[in-house]
N, C-alpha and C positions, 0 to 999 in steps of 0.2 A: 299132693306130691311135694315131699321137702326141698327144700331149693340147694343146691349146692354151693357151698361154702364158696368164694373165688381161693385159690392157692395163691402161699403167702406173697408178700412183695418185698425184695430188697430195696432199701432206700439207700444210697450211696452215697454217703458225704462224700464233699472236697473242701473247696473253698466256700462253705454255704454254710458255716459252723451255728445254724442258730432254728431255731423252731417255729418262729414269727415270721407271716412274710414270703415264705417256702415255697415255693409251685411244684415242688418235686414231691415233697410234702404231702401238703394238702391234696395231688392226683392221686396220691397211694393211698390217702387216707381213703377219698372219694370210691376208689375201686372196690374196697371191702377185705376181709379176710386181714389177718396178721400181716403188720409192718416190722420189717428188721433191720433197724438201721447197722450199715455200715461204713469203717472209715478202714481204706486200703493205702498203708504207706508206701508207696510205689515211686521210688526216686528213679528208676530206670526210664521210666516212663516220663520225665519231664525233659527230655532232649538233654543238652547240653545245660540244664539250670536244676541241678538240685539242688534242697534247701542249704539256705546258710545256715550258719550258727546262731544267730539271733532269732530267724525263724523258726529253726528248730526248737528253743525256750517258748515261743509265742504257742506254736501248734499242739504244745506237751500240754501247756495250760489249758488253755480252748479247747482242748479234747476230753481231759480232768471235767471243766465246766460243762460240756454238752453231755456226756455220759451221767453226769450228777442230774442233770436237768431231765434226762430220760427218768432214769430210774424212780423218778417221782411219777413217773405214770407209769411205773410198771416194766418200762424195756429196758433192758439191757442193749448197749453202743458193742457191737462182733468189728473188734480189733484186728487186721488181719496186714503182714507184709509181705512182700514179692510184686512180682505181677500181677497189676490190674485185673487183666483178662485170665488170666490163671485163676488169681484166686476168687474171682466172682464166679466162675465155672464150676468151680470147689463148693462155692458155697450154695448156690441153684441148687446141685446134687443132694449137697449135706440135707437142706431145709426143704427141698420141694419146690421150690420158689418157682411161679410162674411168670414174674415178669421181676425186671430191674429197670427201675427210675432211678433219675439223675436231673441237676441242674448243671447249667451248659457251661464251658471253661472254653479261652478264647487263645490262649497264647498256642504257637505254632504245633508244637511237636505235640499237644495233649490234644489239640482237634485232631491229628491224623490218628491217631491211638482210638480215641473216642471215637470213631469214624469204624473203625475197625474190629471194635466191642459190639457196635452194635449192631453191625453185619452179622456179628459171627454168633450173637445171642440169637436174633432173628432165624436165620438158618437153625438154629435147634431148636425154633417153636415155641422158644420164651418173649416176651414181649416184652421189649424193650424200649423207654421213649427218655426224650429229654427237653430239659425247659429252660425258665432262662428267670434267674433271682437275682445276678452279678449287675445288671447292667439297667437303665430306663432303655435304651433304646437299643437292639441289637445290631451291630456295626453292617452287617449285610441289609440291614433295612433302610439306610440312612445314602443318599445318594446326591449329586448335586445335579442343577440344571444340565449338565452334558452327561450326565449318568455313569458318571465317576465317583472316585471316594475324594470327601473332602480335606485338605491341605490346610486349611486356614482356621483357625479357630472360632471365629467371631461369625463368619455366614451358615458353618457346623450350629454353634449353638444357637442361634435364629432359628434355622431350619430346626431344630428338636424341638427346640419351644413351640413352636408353629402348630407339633401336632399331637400338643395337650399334652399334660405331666401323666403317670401309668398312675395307679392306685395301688397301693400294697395289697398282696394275696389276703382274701379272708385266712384269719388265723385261729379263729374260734375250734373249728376241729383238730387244733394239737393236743385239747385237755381228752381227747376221746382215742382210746388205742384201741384196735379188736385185739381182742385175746393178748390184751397185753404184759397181762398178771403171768404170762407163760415166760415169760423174760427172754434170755438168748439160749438157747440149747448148748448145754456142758463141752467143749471141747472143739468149737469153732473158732474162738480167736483167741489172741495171746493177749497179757498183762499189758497195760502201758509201757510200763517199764520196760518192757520188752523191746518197743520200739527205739530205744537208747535216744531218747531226744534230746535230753540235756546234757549241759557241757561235762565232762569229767574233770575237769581245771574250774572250780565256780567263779569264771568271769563274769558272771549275770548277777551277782550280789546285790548291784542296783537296780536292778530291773525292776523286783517286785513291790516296791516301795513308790514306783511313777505310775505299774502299768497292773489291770486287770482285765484279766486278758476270760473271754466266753460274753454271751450274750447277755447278760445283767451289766458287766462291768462296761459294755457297749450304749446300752440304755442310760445306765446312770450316767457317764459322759457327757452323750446327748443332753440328757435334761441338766443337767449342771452348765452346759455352754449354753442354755436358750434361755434358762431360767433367772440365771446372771446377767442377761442381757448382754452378754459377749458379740453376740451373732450379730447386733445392732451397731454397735464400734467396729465390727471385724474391715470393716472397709480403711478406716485408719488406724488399728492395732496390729490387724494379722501382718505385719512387717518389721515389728519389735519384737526381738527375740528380748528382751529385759522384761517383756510384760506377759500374762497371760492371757493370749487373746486370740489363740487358734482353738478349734475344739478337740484336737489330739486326737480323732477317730479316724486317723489312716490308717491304721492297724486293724483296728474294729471293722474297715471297711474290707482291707483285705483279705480276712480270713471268712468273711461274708456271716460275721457274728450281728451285723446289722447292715440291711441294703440300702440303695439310694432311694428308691421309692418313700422305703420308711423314714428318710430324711428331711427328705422334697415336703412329704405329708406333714412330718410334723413343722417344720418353718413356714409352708403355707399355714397350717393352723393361726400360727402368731399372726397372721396376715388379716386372717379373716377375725380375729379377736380385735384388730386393731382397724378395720374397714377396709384394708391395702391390701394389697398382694403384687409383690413381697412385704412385708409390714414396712421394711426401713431400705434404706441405699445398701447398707451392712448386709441385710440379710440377702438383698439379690446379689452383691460381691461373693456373700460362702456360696449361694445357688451355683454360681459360675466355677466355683471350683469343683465343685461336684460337677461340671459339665467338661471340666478339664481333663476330668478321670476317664469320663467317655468318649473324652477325644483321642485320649491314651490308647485305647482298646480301636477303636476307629483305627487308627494307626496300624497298628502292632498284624489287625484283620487283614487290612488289606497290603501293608508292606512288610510281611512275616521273613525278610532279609534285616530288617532293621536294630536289632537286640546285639550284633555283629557288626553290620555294618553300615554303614552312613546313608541315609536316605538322598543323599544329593551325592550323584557319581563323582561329582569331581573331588568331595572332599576325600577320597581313596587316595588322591596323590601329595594331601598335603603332609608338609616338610615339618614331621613333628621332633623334636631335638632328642638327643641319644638320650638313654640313662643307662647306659649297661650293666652296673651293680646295683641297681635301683633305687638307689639313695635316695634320689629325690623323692620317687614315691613312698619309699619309706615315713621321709620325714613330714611330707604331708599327713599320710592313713594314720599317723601318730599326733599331730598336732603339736609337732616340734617345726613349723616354718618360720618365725621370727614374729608372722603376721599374728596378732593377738585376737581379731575377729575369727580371722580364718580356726587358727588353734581352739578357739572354744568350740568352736563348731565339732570338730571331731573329737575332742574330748569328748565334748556331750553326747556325739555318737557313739562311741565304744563305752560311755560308763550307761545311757541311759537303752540302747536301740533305734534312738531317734534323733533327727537334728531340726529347728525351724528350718522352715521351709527358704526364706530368705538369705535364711547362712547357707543353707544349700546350693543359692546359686552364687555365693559371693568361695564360695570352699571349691565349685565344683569348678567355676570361672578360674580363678588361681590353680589349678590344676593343668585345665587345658589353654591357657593365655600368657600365666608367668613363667609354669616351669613347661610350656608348651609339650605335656607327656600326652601320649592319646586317651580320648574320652573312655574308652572301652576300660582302660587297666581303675578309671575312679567308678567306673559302673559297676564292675566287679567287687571291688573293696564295700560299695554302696548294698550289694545285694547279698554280701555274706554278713553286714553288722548293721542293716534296717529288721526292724521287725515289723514294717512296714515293704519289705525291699518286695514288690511287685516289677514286674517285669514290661509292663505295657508302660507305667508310671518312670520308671528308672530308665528305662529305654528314649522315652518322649522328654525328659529334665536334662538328659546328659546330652541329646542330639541338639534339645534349644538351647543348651548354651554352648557346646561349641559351634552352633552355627550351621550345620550339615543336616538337620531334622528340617519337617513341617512346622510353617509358622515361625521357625527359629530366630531368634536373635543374631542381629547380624554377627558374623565376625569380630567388626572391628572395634562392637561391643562390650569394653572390656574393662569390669568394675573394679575398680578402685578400692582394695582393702581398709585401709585408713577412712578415706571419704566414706563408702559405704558405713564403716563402725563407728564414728562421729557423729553420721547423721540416725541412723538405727539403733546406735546403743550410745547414745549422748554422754550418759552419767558413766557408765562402763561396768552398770550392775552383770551386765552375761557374761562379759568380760571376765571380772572379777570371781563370779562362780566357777566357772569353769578353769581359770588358768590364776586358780589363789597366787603364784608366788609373786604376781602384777599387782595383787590387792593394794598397796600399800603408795601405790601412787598416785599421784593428784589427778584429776579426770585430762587435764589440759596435756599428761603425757599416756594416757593409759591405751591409746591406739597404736599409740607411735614411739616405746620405751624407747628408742634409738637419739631420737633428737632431745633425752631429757639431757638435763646437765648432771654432771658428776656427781656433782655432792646430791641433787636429789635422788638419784640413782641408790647415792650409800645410806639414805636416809629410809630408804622405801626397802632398803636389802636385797635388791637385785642386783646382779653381776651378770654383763651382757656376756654370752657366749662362755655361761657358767652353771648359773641358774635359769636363763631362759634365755634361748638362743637369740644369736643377731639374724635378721631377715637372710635368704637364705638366698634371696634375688632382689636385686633393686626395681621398686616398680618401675619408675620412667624406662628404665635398659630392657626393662623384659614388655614393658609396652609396645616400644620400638622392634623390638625382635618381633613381637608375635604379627605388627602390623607387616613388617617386614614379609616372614613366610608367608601370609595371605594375598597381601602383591604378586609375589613368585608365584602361590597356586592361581593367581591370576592369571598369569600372564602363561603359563601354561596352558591355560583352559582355551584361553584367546587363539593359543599357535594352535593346538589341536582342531580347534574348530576353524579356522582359516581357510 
């Protein structure tokens, strides 16, 4: 008796842009019969946070890359916009499809969605399941001694470590498609182009010259940051924005063009090459950030208010200073503040999609400390021009520094522009990249063009509050203010609870 074929399987991209690694993958492979991958642009569906602008250049590409990367085995990527749940209903119909797999998304509004796809597949007798490729550990697994979710970073990642690093998914069965020479059936999904992802104004000019964006351009990163022996120094490099000493794959992370696991694996490799594990200090300092990510999502899991609003109640009452025409934040999101660290940093955001990480907290501190605007309006700016702009990640960097997140940094922690870009960018090489019309001055004024003297001023061709503005706040005075309102939501807190 001949066996019967299983009916096909949708495979649903999201954030899982890559073929290696896959557990959504790899189960549809495992089940038999025709796999048909699909990606649904579904902006309705992401709550209150649909793509930015930069993201949208990122997704356009990675989608170009994974589609190309099918088609060498024969599949065609079924492109399709609307509604999630619509259009994967639509497409069951069209193709037969008995089941739809998926790997698992973490942020608020896509778990109740995806909660509610799978109901409603289920009820029509299609089999529905889902996995988890984004994450080492999944945020509902991870609990502390009183069997809560963990607040603190450092006993969080202990506790992960504790229970063994995961193994990346065998990936051996992505060279094998059933019936995959049948490609995607004529008239299921639209062009690319259709999805209108890229800018119609080409402010991404730069982009493609930093970033390549699908699972090869993920890899290759990788092995250029391990191979370089970067990951070895990252302990005392990854804080120089002058040098290159990050490995640039938060992006590659976020579109899930390569996972943690695969990371984990390959730097323990170095480890076990070298008798150690981790091989170096360096390379357990990058492990840790990759454990930052997951503390991200930890977060995000269990306090799904937090993308809005402050994880620590009281900072709801603090006394953040007016901008009613938005100047101020204007002149930050522009990298016209005076401050020469700060302004490279956002330069480098709007020409590249990305800023180091360290300018990040010295850009996003000057936001909520000098011109005391709320965290929320640089989260936003952060999330329309990262192409890295992740929502667990943007959520947990802008709550630690001003202070009102898990684990955060105090208050009245409050970095020092100049000092930070002195000691970070000594010579004033990022400096000078980013904000050329400073080039031309001696390192001894290139943090602080305000205290140069005149004549070198005229020698360097800068003209303060001409060619590049004067500081836009005095640090000491906005120190003082910012310690100021913190007192006051002190002392607030105090009467209230009294």
């Amino acid at each position: 008796m001949t066996a019967v074929a299983p009916k096909p399987t949708l495979l649903w991209f999201r954030k899982d842009l890559r073929l290696a690694d896959n557990a959504a993958l790899a189960a549809a492979l495992a089940r038999g019969g025709p796999v048909l991958p699909v990606f649904v642009l579904d902006e309705a569906g992401e709550g209150g946070w649909p793509l930015g602008g930069a993201s949208r250049w990122w997704l356009h590409h990675s989608l170009a890359s994974l589609g190309a990367d099918l088609r060498t085995r024969g599949v065609g990527l079924i492109l399709a916009r609307g509604d999630s749940e619509a259009e994967l209903e639509r497409l069951v119909a069209a193709t037969g499809a008995g089941a739809v797999y998926w790997n698992r998304r973490y942020e608020p509004a896509v778990r109740e969605r995806d909660a509610q796809i799978k109901a409603r597949l289920t009820a029509a007798g299609i089999e529905a399941r889902s996995f988890n490729s984004s994450l080492l550990f999944e945020p509902h697994t991870i609990r502390n001694k009183q069997d809560r979710p963990f607040q603190v970073f450092t006993p969080f990642w202990r506790h992960c470590g504790a229970l063994g690093w995961p193994e990346p998914v065998a990936s051996e069965q992505v060279q094998i498609w059933p019936n995959g020479a049948a490609g995607v059936p004529v008239g299921l999904g639209v062009e690319l182009a259709d999805l209108a992802l890229l800018p119609a104004i080409p402010w991404d000019a730069g982009f493609g010259a930093v970033w390549a964006p699908g699972e090869a351009g993920a890899a290759a990163r990788l092995q250029r940051f391990l191979q370089a022996e970067a990951v070895h120094r990252y302990d005392e490099e990854r804080n120089r924005p002058d040098l290159d000493g990050t490995s640039g794959l938060s992006p590659h992370l976020h579109w899930g063009e390569i996972g943690p696991r695969q990371i984990v694996a390959a730097v323990r490799a170095l480890g076990r090459e070298a008798g150690t594990d981790p091989a170096s200090n360096g390379a357990r300092v990058f492990l840790s950030e990759v454990g930052w990510r997951e503390f991200a999502y930890h977060l995000l899991f269990h306090f799904p208010h937090t993308p809005e609003r402050p994880l620590r109640e009281d900072f709801e009452r603090f006394p953040w200073a007016a901008d009613p025409d938005g100047e101020k934040l204007r002149s930050w999101s522009r990298g016209r503040t005076g401050y020469p660290i700060v302004d490279a940093g956002l330069r480098q955001l709007w020409a590249t999609g990305w800023m180091h990480n360290r300018v990040r907290m010295i850009a996003a501190s000057f936001l909520v400390k000098h011109l005391r605007l709320p965290w929320t309006g640089g989260a936003a700016w952060f999330w329309d021009t990262l192409v890295d702009a992740d929502l667990a990640a943007n959520t947990l960097g802008w709550q630690w520094t001003a202070g009102c997140g898990a684990d955060a940094a105090p208050y009245f922690r409050i970095f020092a522009p100049v000092t930070q870009g002195e000691r970070f960018d000594a010579a004033g090489d990022y400096v000078r990249r980013w904000v050329p019309e400073l080039a031309a001055l001696p390192d001894k004024y290139i943090h602080a063009p305000w205290t140069a003297p005149e004549e070198v001023l005229i020698a360097a061709r800068v003209e303060l509050g001409v060619t590049y503005p004067r500081p836009v706040v005095d640090h000491a005075e906005a120190r003082a203010e910012a310690l100021a309102a913190f007192e006051a939501l002190r002392g607030q807190v105090t009467e209230r609870d009294a």
